[in-house]
N, C-alpha and C positions, 0 to 999 in steps of 0.2 A: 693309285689305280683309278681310272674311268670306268663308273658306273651311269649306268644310261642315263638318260637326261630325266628328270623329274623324280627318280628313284634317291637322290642323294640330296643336303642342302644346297640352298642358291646362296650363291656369293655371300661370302660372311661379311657382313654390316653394311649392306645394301642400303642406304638411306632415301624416303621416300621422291628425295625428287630426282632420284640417278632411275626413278622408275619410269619407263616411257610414258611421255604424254598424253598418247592415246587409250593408255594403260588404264590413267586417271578419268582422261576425261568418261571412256565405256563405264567405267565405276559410278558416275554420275557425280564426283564430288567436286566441290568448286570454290575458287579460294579462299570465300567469306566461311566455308565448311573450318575451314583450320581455327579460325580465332574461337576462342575459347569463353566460356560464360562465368558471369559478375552475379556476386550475389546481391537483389534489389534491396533500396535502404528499409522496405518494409521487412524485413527478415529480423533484423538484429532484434527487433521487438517481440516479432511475433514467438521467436527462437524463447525468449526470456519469459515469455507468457506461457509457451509450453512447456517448460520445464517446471514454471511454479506449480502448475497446473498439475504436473505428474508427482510433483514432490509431494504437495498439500493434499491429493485427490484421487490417489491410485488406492486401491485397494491394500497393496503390497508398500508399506513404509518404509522405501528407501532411500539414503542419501546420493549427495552428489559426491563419487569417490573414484578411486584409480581403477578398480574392478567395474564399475559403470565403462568408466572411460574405452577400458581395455576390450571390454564387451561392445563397444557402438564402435569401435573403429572395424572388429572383427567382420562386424555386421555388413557396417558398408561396402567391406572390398569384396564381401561374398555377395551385397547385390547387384558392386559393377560388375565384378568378373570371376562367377560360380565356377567356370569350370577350368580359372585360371587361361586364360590361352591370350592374354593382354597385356598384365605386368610383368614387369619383369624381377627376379630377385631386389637388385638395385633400386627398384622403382619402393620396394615393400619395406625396404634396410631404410631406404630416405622417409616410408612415412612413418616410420616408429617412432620417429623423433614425437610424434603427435599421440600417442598409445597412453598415456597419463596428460592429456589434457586439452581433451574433448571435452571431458564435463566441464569443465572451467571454463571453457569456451564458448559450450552451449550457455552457460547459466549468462555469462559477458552478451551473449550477442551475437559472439564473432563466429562465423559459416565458413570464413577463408578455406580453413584447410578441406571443407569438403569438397569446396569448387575446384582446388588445386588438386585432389586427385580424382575429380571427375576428369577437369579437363587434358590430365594425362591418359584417362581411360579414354577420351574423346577420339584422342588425336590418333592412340594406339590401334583401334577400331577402325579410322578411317584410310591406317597404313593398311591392317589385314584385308580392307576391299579393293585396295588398288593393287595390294601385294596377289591377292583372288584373282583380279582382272587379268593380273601380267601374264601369268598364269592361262588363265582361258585363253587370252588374246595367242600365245606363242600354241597352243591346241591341246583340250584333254584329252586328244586320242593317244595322248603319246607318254602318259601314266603307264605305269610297269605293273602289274597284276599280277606278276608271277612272282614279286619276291616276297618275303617272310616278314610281315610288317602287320601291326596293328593300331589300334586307336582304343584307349583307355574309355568305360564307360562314365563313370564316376572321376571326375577328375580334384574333386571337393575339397581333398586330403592331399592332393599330390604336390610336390614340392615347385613351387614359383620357375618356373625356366630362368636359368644363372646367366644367358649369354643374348645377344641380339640373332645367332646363330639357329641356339635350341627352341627360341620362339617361334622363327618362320620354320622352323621343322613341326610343329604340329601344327601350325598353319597349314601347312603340305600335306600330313597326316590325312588333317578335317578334311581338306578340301577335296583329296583321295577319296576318300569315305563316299563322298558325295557325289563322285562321279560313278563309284564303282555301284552305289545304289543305283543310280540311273541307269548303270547300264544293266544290273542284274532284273531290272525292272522292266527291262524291253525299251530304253529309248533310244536312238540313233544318241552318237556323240556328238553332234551338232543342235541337237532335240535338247541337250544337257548341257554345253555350251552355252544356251542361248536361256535357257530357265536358271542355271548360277549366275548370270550377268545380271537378269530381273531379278535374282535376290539382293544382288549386290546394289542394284538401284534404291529398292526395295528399302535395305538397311541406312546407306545414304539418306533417301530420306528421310528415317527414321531418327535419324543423328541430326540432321537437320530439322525437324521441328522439336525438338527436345529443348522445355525452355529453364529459363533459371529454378520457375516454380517446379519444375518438375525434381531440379539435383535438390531444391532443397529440403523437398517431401522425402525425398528420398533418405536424404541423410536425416532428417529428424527422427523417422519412422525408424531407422538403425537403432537411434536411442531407443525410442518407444520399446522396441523389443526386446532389450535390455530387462522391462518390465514384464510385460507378456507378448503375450503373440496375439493376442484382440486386441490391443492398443494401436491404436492409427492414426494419423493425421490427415487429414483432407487439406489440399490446396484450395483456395478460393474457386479454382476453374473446376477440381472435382468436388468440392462441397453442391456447388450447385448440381453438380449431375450425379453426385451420390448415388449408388449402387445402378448408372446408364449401362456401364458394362452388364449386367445383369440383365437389366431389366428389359433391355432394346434386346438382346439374348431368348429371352421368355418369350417375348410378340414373336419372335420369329420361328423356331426351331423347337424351344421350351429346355434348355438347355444353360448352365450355367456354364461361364467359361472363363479360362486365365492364361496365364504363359508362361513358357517354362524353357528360360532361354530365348531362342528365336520361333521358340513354337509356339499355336494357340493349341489349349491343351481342354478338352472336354473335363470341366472339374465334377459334373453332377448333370443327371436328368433331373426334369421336374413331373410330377405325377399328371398322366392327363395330358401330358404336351405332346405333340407331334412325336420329338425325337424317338420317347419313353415308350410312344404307340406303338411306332414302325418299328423296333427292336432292333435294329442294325447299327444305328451310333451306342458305343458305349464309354463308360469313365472311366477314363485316360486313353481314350483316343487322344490319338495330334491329328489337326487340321491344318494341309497342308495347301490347301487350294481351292477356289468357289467358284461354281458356275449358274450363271442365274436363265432360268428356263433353256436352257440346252446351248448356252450359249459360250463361246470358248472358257476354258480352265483361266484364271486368275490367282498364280501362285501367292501364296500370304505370307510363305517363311519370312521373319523379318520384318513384317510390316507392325506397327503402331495396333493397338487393339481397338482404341476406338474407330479407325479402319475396318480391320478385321469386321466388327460389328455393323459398320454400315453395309458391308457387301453379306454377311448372312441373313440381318433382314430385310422383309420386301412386305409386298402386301399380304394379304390374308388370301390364301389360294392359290400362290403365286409356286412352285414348285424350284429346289434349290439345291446342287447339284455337290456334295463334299466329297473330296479326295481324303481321305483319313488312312492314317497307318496307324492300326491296332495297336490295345494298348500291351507294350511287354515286345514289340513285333521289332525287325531292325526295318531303318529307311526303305526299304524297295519293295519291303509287304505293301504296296498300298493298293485301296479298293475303294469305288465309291459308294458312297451313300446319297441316295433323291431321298428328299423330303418335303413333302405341302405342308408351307406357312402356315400359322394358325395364331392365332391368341389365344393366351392364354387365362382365363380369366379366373374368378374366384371361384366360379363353379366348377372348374376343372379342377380344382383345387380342396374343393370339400371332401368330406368323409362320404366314401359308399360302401355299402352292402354286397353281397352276394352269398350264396346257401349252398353247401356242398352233403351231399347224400351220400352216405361212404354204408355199404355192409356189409357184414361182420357177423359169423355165425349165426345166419340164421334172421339175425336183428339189424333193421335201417337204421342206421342213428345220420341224426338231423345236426349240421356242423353250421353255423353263423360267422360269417367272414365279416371284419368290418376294417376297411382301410384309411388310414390316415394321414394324409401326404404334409400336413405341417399342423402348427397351434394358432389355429387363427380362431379373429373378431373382428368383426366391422365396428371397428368403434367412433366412427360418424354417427353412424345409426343410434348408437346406444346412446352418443351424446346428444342426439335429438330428441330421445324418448320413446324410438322407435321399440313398440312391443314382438316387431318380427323379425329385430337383428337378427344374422348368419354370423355364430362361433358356432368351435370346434365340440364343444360340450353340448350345446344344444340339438346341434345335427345329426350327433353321436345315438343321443339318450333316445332321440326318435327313431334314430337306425335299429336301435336294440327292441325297442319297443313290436316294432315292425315285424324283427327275426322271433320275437317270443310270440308273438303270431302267427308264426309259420314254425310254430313247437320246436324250435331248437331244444339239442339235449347241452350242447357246448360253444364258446363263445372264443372265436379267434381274436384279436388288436393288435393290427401289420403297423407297424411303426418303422417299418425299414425304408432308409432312404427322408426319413424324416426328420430333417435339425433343427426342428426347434418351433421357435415362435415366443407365442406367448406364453408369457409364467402362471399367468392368474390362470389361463387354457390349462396347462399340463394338471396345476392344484382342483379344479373344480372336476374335471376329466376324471381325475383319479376320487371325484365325490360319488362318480356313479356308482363307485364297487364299493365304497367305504362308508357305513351309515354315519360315523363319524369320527372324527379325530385328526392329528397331525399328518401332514402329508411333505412338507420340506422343511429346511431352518437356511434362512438367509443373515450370513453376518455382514456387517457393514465394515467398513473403512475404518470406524473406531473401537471395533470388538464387540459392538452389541449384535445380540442374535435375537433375529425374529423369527418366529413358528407361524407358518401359514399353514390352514387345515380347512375340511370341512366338516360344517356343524350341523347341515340340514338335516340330518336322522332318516335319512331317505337312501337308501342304494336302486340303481335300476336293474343292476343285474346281479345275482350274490350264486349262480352256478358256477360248473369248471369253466377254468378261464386261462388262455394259450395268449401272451405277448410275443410277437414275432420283432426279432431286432437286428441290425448289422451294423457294418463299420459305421455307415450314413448318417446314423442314428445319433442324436445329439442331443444335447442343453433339455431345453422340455419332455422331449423321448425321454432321457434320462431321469430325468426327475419321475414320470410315471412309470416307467419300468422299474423300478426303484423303489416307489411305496409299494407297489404290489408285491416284490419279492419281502420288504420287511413285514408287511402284513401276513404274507404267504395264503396270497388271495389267488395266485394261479402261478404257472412255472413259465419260465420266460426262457425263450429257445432260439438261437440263431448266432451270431457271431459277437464278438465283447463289441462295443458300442465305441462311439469314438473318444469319450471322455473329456468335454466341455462343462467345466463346473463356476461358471463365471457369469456377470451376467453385466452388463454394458449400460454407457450411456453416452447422448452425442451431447457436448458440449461447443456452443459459440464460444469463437475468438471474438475478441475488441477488435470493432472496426473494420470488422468484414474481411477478417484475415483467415480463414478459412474454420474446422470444425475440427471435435479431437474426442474420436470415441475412446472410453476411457472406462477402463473395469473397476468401478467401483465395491464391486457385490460378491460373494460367492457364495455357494449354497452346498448344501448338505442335506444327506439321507438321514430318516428319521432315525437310522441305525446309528448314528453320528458318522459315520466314513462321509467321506469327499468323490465326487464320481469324477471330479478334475484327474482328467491322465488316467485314472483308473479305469473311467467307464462302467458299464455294468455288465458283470461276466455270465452267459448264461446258467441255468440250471443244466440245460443239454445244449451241447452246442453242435453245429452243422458246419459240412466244408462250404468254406467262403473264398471262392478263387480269384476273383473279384480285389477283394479285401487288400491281398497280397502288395497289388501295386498301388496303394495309397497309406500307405504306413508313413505317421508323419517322424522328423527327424527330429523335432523337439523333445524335451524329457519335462516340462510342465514345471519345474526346479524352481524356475524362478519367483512364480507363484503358492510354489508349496503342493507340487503334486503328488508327491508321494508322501503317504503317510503322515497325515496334515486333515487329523481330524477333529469332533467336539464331541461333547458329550450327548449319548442316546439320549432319544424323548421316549415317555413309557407311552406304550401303547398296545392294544389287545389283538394279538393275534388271531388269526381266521384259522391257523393252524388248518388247513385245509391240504397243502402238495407237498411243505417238507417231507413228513413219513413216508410220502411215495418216488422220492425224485430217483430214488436206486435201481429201485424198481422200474420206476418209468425208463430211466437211461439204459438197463438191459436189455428191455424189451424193444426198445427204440435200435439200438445196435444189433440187437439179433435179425430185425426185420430188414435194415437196411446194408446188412453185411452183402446177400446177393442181390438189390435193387442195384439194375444200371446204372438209372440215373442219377444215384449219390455213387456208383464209380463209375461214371461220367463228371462228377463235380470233383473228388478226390483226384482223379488222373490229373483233372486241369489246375487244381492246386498245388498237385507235384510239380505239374510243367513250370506253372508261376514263381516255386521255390526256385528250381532250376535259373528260371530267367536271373532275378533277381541275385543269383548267386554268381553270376559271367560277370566279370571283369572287366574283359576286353572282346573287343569286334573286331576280326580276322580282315585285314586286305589285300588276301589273295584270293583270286576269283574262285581257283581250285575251290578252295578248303570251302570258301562265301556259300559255292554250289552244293557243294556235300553237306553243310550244314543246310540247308534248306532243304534239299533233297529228304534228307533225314526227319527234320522237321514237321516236314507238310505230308511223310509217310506216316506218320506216329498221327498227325491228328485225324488223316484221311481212315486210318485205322480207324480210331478214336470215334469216330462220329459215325461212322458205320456198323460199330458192335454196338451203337445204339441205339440208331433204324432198326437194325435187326430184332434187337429185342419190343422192339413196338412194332415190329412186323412191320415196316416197310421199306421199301426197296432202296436196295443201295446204290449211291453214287460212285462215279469214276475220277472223280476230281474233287476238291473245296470249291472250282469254282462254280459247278454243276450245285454244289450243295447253298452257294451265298445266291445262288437265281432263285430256288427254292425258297428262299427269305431267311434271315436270320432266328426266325420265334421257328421256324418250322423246327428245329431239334431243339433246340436252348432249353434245359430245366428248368430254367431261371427266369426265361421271360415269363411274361403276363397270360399266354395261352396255355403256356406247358408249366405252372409253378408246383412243380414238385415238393417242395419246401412246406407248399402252404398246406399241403395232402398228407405231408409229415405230421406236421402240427396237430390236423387233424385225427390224425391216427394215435397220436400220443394222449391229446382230451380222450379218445376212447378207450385208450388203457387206461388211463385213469377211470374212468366208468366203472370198465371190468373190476379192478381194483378193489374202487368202492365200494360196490356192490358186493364183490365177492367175501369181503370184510362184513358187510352191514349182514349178509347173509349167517355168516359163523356165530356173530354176537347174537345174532334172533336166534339160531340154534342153542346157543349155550346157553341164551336164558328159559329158551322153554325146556330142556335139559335140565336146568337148576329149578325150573318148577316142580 
């Protein structure tokens, strides 16, 4: 039977040069494209250096064995090809041969086998863009939309394509997809036509500057993860530019960023930056395209990141135009976001203040917000003797000093969105509340455990005390969210944290062969538990809708994350919020049972569940429509029974609502932080609490007088 053209497969075993030449050349690829990459003679060494390195130097004491092996092969073909749409069964049957001995490989020297299935993943990629071309070049207006077809979301698990057939069928699938966004998106097919061919250039070059250093980081970094997932190796070219992707990120937008697939993928805002400001980009956004001061779109699917990073930054002032598709959203959601350039500097960066007035029968009570966007120290400074360095603890104690000035009754600590920094920051930080004693245990590589604490007999603030925390929240968060729950110095409220119990170090290769951070350390709660994988779970927790889509795929195993603990350090409880957290949680749930804006947060968590639980993406226009339809009805709903409840007026579209600005409804942003008004409300039940407690005892002893 004849089924319309592009609806069925193309000719079964099509080989790339039976593809019209025009086909190739529009794709941009060219014949030196085909020859395949040698691994350089500095490898063999560097290979034998990193692996002693990890053997002698890893945290985690393991050998060179068939379970390594089996694990670094898995790794690498998940980072040519995640979503499977390149090898092919046969291709995966041929490399097993190599599945027990890798390690032996690695420890020898010898990188062969990585480069021999890069450069099959090479070649197969450069068949999918001419195979795309042939494709465009014959016209996507002539894709079928009406039959019953889909495209798998997650394709992670799914089973290797058995034929040269079932391959260019999801080729067709994707490439479907990508037209039927385009067009659900409002583009001419000509408009989408002409923006798949610059992907396809796009990726071309992207295959074409891929160098040897690049397959062999790559494949070392497979081992490395074998270990853990902080373990990394630096090439020489990225040692030296160690954390550019970041940083060149931060000067421009204040945003940290990565990729996932052929997307650039918003992994984080940063406190204080532009993006964080303007409320409109968020994490997991994809970034699909940049325009600098108004000037035409510049798609980026595809392209190289340090690319990417050249065109999102500009000068300071300069205004910077993203196409982004929301995160959780399918391809043809997209919306932009303007943003003014900024640096980002350490001041943006510091700990601030601000005072919330909340009352309450009758009585003002005075709330001390103090925010934290990382664990920093100038340690130039200190190492010159400087008496006015800027750390996180010095800034802090002034902050509080400040708010007990302005009579605070209770003291917030936002640590959301905060991963980390410095150790010695999170340990002295948590001196402020602790006159003294232990505050972590760090064991080493050879099982000895150190106790760091603070001894100064000095706390700055010893009132009720509210930690705010989320996914974000990391390594040093942790570690002080964490004394204060074993202390039970204040109750800690917001989402479990992300669970980084490890703590790093960069190590030089011989000879300028690049850099290898390397988790020697990991650390522990004074309680003895591990906050590795576990994290820290709140005392009351809040919906985090957010959260949902950055749930990582690792289970911490390999390091010992579950239940991978040491022995308690004694130490003297403040006993201050255990007895009330029941209490508090009732009181907390009864209030917020009819607040909007936690079911405004709960709605968009279900949605999130929702997303995350779809399988596949519909490509039939029909259905495309009705699902959007549906969609953008539920949230236009959704965002209006929330104006409504703040009294004001409602929109007639989302798009009327994103002109309005993004903070204008958002709970969540920096204008509207509901969250933080929670927090606050929960220090005042505890007030109540206290008091109402402290009141009965004074009764019952003038009673027993």
């Amino acid at each position: 039977m004849t089924r319309r053209i592009f609806s069925s497969r193309t000719a079964t075993g099509v080989a790339l040069a039976a593809f019209a030449a025009t086909a190739v050349a529009d794709a941009g690829i060219r014949p030196d494209d085909w020859r395949g990459l040698e691994p350089l003679p500095s490898h063999r060494q560097t290979s034998v250096d990193i692996v002693d390195r990890l053997r002698d130097g890893h945290f985690v004491k393991k050998g060179l064995n068939d379970d390594v092996s089996s694990q670094t092969l898995d790794n690498y073909l998940e980072f040519l090809d995640p979503r499977r749409l390149h090898f092919l069964a046969d291709d995966i049957a041929e490399f097993e041969t190599y599945r027990y001995q890798l390690d032996e490989a690695l420890n020898d020297g010898d990188v062969e086998p990585a480069f021999e299935m890069y450069n099959r993943y090479r070649r197969r990629a450069l068949e999918r863009i001419a195979y795309d071309a042939n494709l465009i070049e014959q016209g996507v207006a002539l894709f079928d939309f009406t039959l019953d077809e889909s495209v798998d979301i997650d394709r992670s698990d799914a089973p290797w394509p058995d034929s040269r057939e079932a391959l260019e069928d999801l080729w067709r699938l994707d490439l479907k997809s990508r037209v039927l966004s385009g067009k659900l998106a409002g583009e001419s097919m000509e408009e989408i036509g002409e923006a798949l061919t610059k992907r396809g250039l796009n990726r071309a070059r992207s295959i074409r500057q891929t160098r040897s250093e690049d397959v062999f980081q790559r494949f070392v970094n497979a081992f490395a993860l074998t270990y853990d997932e902080h373990t990394q190796y630096f090439s020489p070219r990225d040692s030296e530019d160690f954390g550019i992707f970041m940083s060149l990120s931060l000067q421009g937008i204040g945003a940290e960023l990565g990729t996932e697939d052929e997307y650039t993928v918003v992994r984080g805002l940063v406190k204080g930056g532009p993006a964080e400001k303007g409320g409109e980009l968020k994490e997991g956004d994809r970034i699909v395209a940049v325009s600098q001061n108004r000037q035409p779109f510049v798609d980026i699917i595809g392209r190289r990141s340090d690319d990417v990073v050249q065109l999102i930054r500009g000068p300071k002032g300069s205004r910077v135009r993203l196409k982004v598709i929301p995160a959780g959203a399918n391809e043809e959601d997209v919306r932009v976001v303007e943003i003014v350039r900024a640096s980002v500097s350490l001041v943006d960066q510091s700990a601030s203040k601000s005072l919330l007035a909340i009352s309450r029968d009758g009585l003002e009570h005075r709330i001390g917000v103090v925010v934290v966007p990382t664990f920093y120290a100038d340690f130039r400074a200190m190492e010159r003797g400087d008496p006015t360095y800027k750390s996180t603890t010095r800034d802090v104690a002034k902050l509080i000093e400040e708010l007990k000035g302005a009579s605070i009754d209770a003291l917030i600590v936002d640590l959301r969105h905060n991963g980390g920094g410095s150790l010695q920051e999170a340990v002295e930080l948590t001196g402020l509340f602790v006159n003294s004693g232990p505050v972590v245990q760090v064991k080493s590589l050879r099982g000895s455990t150190r106790v760091l604490g603070d001894d100064d007999g000095a706390a700055v603030w010893d009132g009720p005390l509210a930690v705010m925390v989320n996914r974000g929240s990391a390594s040093a968060s942790e570690i002080f969210a964490g004394a204060i729950q074993d202390y039970d110095l204040g109750v800690v409220v917001g989402s479990r944290t992300f669970g980084k119990g490890t703590v790093q170090t960069m190590v030089e290769l011989p000879r300028g062969r690049g850099q290898l951070k390397l988790t020697e350390r990991k650390f522990y709660r004074i309680s003895g538990s591990s906050t590795h994988y576990n994290g820290i779970v709140p005392d009351i927790e809040f919906p985090a809708p957010n959260d949902l889509l950055h749930r990582d795929r690792w289970d911490g195993g390999a390091i010992g994350g579950r239940g991978s603990d040491v022995a308690p350090i004694s130490h003297a409880s403040a006993k201050r919020f255990g007895s009330y957290v029941d209490a508090l949680h009732h009181r907390h749930e009864d209030r917020v049972a009819d607040d909007p804006n936690f079911a405004y947060l709960r709605a968009r968590s279900e949605y999130m569940e929702g997303l995350q639980a779809r399988e596949a993406v519909s490509l039939s226009e029909e259905t495309r429509l009705a699902e959007k339809a549906a969609d953008d009805a539920w949230a236009l709903r959704l965002e209006n029974e929330l104006l409504a409840a703040k009294g004001k007026e409602p929109v007639s579209s989302l798009e009327e609502l994103n002109d309005r600005g993004a903070a204008f409804h958002d709970p969540e942003s920096p204008e509207n932080d509901v969250l933080v008004r929670e927090t606050a409300n929960i220090l005042i039940d505890y007030l109540d609490l206290a008091r109402g407690i402290a009141l009965a005892e004074s009764g019952a002893k003038t009673t027993g007088q």
